[in-house]
N, C-alpha and C positions, 0 to 999 in steps of 0.2 A: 528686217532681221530681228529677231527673239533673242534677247541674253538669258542667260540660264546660267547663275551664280554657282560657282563652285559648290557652295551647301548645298545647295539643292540634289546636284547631280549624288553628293555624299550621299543624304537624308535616301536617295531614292535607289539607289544600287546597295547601300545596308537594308534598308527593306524588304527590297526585293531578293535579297544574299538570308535573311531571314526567315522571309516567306516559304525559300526553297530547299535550302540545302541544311535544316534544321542542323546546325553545328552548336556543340555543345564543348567547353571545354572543365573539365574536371580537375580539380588544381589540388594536388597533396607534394606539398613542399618535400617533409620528412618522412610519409611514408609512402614509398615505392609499390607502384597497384603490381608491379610484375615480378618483385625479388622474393626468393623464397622466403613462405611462413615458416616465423620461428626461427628465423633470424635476429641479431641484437635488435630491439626499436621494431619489430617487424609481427604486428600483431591484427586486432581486430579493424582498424582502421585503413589498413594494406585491402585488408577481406572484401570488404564494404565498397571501397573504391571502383577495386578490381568488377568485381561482381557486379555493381551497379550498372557500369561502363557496356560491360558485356551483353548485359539485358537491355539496357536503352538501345543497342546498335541493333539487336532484333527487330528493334522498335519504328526504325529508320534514321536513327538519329547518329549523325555521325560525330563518335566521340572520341576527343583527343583530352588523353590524362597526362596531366604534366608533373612532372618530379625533379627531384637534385642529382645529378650524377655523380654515384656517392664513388666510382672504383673508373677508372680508366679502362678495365678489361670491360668495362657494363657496354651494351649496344646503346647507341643516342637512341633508336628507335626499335620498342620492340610490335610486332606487328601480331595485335591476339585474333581481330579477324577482319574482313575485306574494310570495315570502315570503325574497326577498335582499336586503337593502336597507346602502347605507354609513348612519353616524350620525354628526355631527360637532359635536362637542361643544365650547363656548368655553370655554378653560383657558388663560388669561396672552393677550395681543395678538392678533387677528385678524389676522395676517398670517403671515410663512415666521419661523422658531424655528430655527437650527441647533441637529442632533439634542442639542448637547452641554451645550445649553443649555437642553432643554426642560423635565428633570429638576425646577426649581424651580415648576414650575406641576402637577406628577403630585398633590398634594391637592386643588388645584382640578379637574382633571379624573374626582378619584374623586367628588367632592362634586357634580358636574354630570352624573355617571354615575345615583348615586343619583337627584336631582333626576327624573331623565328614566324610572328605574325608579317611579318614586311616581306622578306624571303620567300614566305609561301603563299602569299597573296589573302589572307586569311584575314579575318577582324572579328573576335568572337563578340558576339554581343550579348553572350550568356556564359557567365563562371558561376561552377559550384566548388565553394573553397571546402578544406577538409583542415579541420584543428586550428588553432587561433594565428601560428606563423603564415597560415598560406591565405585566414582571413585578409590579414593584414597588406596582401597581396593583392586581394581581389580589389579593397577597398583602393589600392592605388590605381589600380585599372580603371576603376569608377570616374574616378577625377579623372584619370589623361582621357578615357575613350568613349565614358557613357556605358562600361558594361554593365548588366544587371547583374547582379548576386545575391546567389543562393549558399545558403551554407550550415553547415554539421559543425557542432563543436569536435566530437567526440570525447571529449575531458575538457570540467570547466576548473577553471586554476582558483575558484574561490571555495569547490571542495576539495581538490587534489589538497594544497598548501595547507587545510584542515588535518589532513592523515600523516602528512610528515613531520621527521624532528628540525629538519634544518633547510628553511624558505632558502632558495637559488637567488640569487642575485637579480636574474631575468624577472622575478616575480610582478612585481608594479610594472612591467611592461606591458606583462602579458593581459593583467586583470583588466590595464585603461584598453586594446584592443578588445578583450572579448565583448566590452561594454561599447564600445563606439561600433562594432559591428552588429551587434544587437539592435544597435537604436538606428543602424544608419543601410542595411542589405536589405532586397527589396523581400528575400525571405529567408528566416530562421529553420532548420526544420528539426525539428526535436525527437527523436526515437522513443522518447515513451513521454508519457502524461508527468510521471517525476520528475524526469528531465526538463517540461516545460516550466515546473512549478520551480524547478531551483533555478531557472533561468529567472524566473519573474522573481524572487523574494533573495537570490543572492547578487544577480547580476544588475535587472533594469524593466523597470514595466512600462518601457517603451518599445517598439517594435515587431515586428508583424509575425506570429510563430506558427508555423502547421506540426500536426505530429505522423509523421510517416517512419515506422519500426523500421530496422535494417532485416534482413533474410536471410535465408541458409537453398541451399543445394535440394529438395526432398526428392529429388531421383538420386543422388549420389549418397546420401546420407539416409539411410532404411536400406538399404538396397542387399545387402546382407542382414543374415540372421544371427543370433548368440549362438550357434553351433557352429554354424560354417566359420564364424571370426574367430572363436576361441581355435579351433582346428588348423587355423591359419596361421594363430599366434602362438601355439602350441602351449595352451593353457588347457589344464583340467577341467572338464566340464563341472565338478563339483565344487570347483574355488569361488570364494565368492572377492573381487576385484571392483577394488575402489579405485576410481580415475581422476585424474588431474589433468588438465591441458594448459594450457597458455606460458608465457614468458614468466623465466624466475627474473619475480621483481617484489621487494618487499611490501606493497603496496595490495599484492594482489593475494595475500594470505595463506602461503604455503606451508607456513608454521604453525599455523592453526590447526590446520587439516591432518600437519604431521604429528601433530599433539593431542587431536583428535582423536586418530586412528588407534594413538600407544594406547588409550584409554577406554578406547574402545569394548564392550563385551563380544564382540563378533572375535575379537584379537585370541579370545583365550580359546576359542574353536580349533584354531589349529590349520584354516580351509582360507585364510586372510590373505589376499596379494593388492598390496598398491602399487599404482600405477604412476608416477610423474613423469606424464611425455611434455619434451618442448628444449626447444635448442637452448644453447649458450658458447661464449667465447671465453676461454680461459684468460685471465687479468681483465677482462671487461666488467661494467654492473652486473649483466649476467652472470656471465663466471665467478661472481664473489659469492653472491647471491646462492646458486646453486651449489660451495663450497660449505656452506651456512648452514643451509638445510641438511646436506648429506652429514655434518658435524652433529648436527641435533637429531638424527636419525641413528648413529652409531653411540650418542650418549643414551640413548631411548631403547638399545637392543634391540631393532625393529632392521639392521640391515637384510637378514634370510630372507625377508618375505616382501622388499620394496625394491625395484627396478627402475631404471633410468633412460626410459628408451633414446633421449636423444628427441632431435626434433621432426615430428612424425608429418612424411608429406602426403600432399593432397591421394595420393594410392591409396596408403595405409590407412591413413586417420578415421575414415567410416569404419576399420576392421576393430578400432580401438574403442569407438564409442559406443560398437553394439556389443563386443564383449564383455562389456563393464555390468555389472548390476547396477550402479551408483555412478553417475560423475558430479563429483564437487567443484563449484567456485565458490573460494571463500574469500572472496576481492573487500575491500576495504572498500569499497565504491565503485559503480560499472553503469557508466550512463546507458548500458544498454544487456550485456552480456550475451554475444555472439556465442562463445562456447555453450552457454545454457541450451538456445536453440540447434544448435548442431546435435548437442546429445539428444535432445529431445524430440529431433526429429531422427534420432536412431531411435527410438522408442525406449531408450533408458532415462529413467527418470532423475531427477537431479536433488540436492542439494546446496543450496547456497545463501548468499550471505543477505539478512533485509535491508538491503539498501537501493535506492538509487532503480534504473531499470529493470534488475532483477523482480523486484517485485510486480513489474508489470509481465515481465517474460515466465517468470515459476508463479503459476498457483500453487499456494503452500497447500498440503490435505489432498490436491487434484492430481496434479501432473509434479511433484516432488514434496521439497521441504522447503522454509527458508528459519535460517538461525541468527542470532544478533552476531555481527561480524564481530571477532579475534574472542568467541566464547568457547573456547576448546571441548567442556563440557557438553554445551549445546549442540553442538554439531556433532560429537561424538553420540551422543542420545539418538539426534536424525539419523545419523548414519545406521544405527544400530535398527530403529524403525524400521527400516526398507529392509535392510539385508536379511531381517529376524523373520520377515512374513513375506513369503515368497509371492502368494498370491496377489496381497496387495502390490509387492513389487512389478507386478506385471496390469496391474491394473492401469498405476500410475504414468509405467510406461507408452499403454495405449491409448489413453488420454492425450499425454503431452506429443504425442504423432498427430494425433488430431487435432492439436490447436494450432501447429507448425502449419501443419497442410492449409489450417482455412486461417489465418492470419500472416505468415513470415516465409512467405517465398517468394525467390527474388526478382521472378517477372511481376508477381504483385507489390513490389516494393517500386521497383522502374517504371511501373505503369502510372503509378501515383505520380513518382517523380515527373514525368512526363507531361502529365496532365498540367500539374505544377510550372513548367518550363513553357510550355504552348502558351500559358494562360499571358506568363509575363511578355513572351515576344510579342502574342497578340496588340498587351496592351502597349505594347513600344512602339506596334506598327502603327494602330489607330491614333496615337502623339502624333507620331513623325508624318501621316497623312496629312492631319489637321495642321501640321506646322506649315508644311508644304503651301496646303493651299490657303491658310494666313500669307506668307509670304508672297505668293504670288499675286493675291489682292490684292 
């Protein structure tokens, strides 16, 4: 008779469960891959997730994205396609958690992670965490089960904490996590070349980073013209429409932009419409937020010709971007700048702030502008640039579709990730081979 030690049988049915059924788990604590954008807290990192998931499943990889179940009406499971599915798991209140607060329920949600691997016969041996709460997460999995981890900051809290008046209490939490996941996942993955550099000179120049960009839609985004979207938005073809996208959140420079615009020379043409699309809840950070702005828009005279569409969904949103002559981000900092990409693969070129990823997503002169972020001036000058010269307008625009196309689309972004993901299982199988047949010597 052979004995054949429980490890073993472990080591060789996780290999073999590795080998075949490429399971992949994607882990965003606080942003939901499936609730509507442009919801409170509900922005590029939602985008990123979602879209990722959705491409690696093309891919053959079957991917399960796990989240907090932030409402009791939410479904536990939503189902995007035969092997993409959200998973939403209860950790602390059935209801919205601001992000800064969610951190004290992260063992509850590893404890109802497990739960949910046990249930379904599952053991993932690969997590990709999303923002430092769900690092934190991954890295506990590390310890109980051997997972590997991969992981995106998407916001690092040693420049966030830089931009604001008044550091969160969570702060010293967050900074010792984003640094012990740095030095301790088996990979970092950085969306732009800045990104990796402020990881190495703020965070830790220990640990293993690749740079793989996030991506956008280029069949859903171009896919309309500037006639056909203004026709749809019932905009004058001769206005010329400055846009804005993302969450009001002071961080992300919306007063800039509206201070920009008053100052503008384009302004005294008489042909001006801004745009500020993106949800909010009234009494929430949002909703103070976009109270804020609308105050400093009626002290500025500028309400006749500025609009508030509310938070524009995935339908509409390509109608807005190819409408636009201009979309501005004027972020205080953007480890990557989703919204840039999405204009620019509508072929509108952009403006935004030099900071951070932006600079790697807008070439300035090429495919838009970039301005020193909260320089109202400055950006009122760029803006004025594009709008003033039509033709270069349109140059810039077909430039920045072509660098979308051949760098930031998000089967080329999955593919990478993939390659990435194979590479680690491989080497986990080739371990656990070699352990194997150690052990059995």
């Amino acid at each position: 008779m052979i004995f054949i030690s429980p490890h073993l049988v472990k080591v060789f049915y996780k290999t073999m469960n590795s080998a075949t059924q490429k399971h992949v788990a994607l882990i965003s604590v606080h942003g939901d891959p499936a609730i509507e954008i442009g919801k409170e807290e509900a922005g590029g990192q939602n985008v990123y997730v979602r879209q990722v998931g959705k491409a690696l499943a093309k891919l053959g990889w079957q991917v399960d994205m796990f989240t907090r179940k932030a409402s009791r009406e939410q479904s536990s499971i939503v189902q995007h396609s035969s092997n993409c599915r959200t998973i939403r798991l209860v950790a602390g209140p059935e209801e919205f958690v601001p992000r800064d607060n969610i951190f004290g329920y992260a063992p509850e949600f590893v404890q109802a992670f497990l739960d949910f691997q046990q249930q379904n016969g599952i053991e993932y041996g690969l997590v990709h965490t999303n923002y430092w709460i769900s690092s934190w997460v991954g890295m506990e999995l590390k310890k109980i089960q051997g997972s590997k981890q991969v992981h995106t900051y998407h916001s690092l809290g040693a420049i966030k904490y830089k931009s604001v008046s008044t550091i969160p209490l969570i702060a010293k939490t967050r900074l010792s996590v984003e640094k012990a996941v740095l030095e301790t996942a088996e990979r970092i993955v950085a969306t732009s070349p800045q990104e990796k550099e402020h990881m190495r000179s703020l965070v830790s120049t220990k640990g293993n980073i690749d740079i793989i960009p996030c991506g956008t839609d280029i069949k859903r985004f171009g896919s309309i013209d500037r006639q056909q979207a203004r026709e749809s938005l019932e905009i004058d073809p001769e206005t010329n429409v400055v846009l804005y996208v993302g969450r009001f959140d002071q961080r992300k420079g919306i007063e800039t932009l509206v201070r920009a615009v008053a100052q503008s020379k384009s302004r005294s043409q008489g042909n001006l419409k801004l745009i500020i699309g993106g949800g909010s809840r009234p009494g929430q950070s949002d909703g103070i937020e976009r109270d804020r702005i609308e105050q400093i828009i009626d002290e500025l005279g500028m309400r006749d010709f500025t609009i508030f569409p509310g938070r524009l969904g995935d339908k509409i949103l390509p109608n807005y971007y190819a409408a636009a002559n201009v979309c501005v981000v004027p972020s205080y900092y953007e480890p990557f700048g989703l919204v840039a990409i999405e204009a620019m693969a509508s072929g509108t070129p952009v403006v935004a702030s030099d900071v951070g990823g932006l600079q790697f997503t807008v070439i300035s002169e090429e495919t838009g502008l970039l301005a020193p972020p909260k320089d109202d001036a400055a950006f009122a000058a760029a803006i004025d640039r594009i709008l003033m010269n039509p033709a270069w307008q349109r140059q810039l625009g077909q430039a920045a579709r072509k660098r979308v196309e051949t760098k930031f689309s998000w089967d080329g972004v999955a593919a990478q990730l993939s390659r990435l993901y194979s590479q680690l299982l491989e080497a986990e199988n080739v371990a656990s081979t070699a352990q194997t047949a150690a052990v059995s010597a």
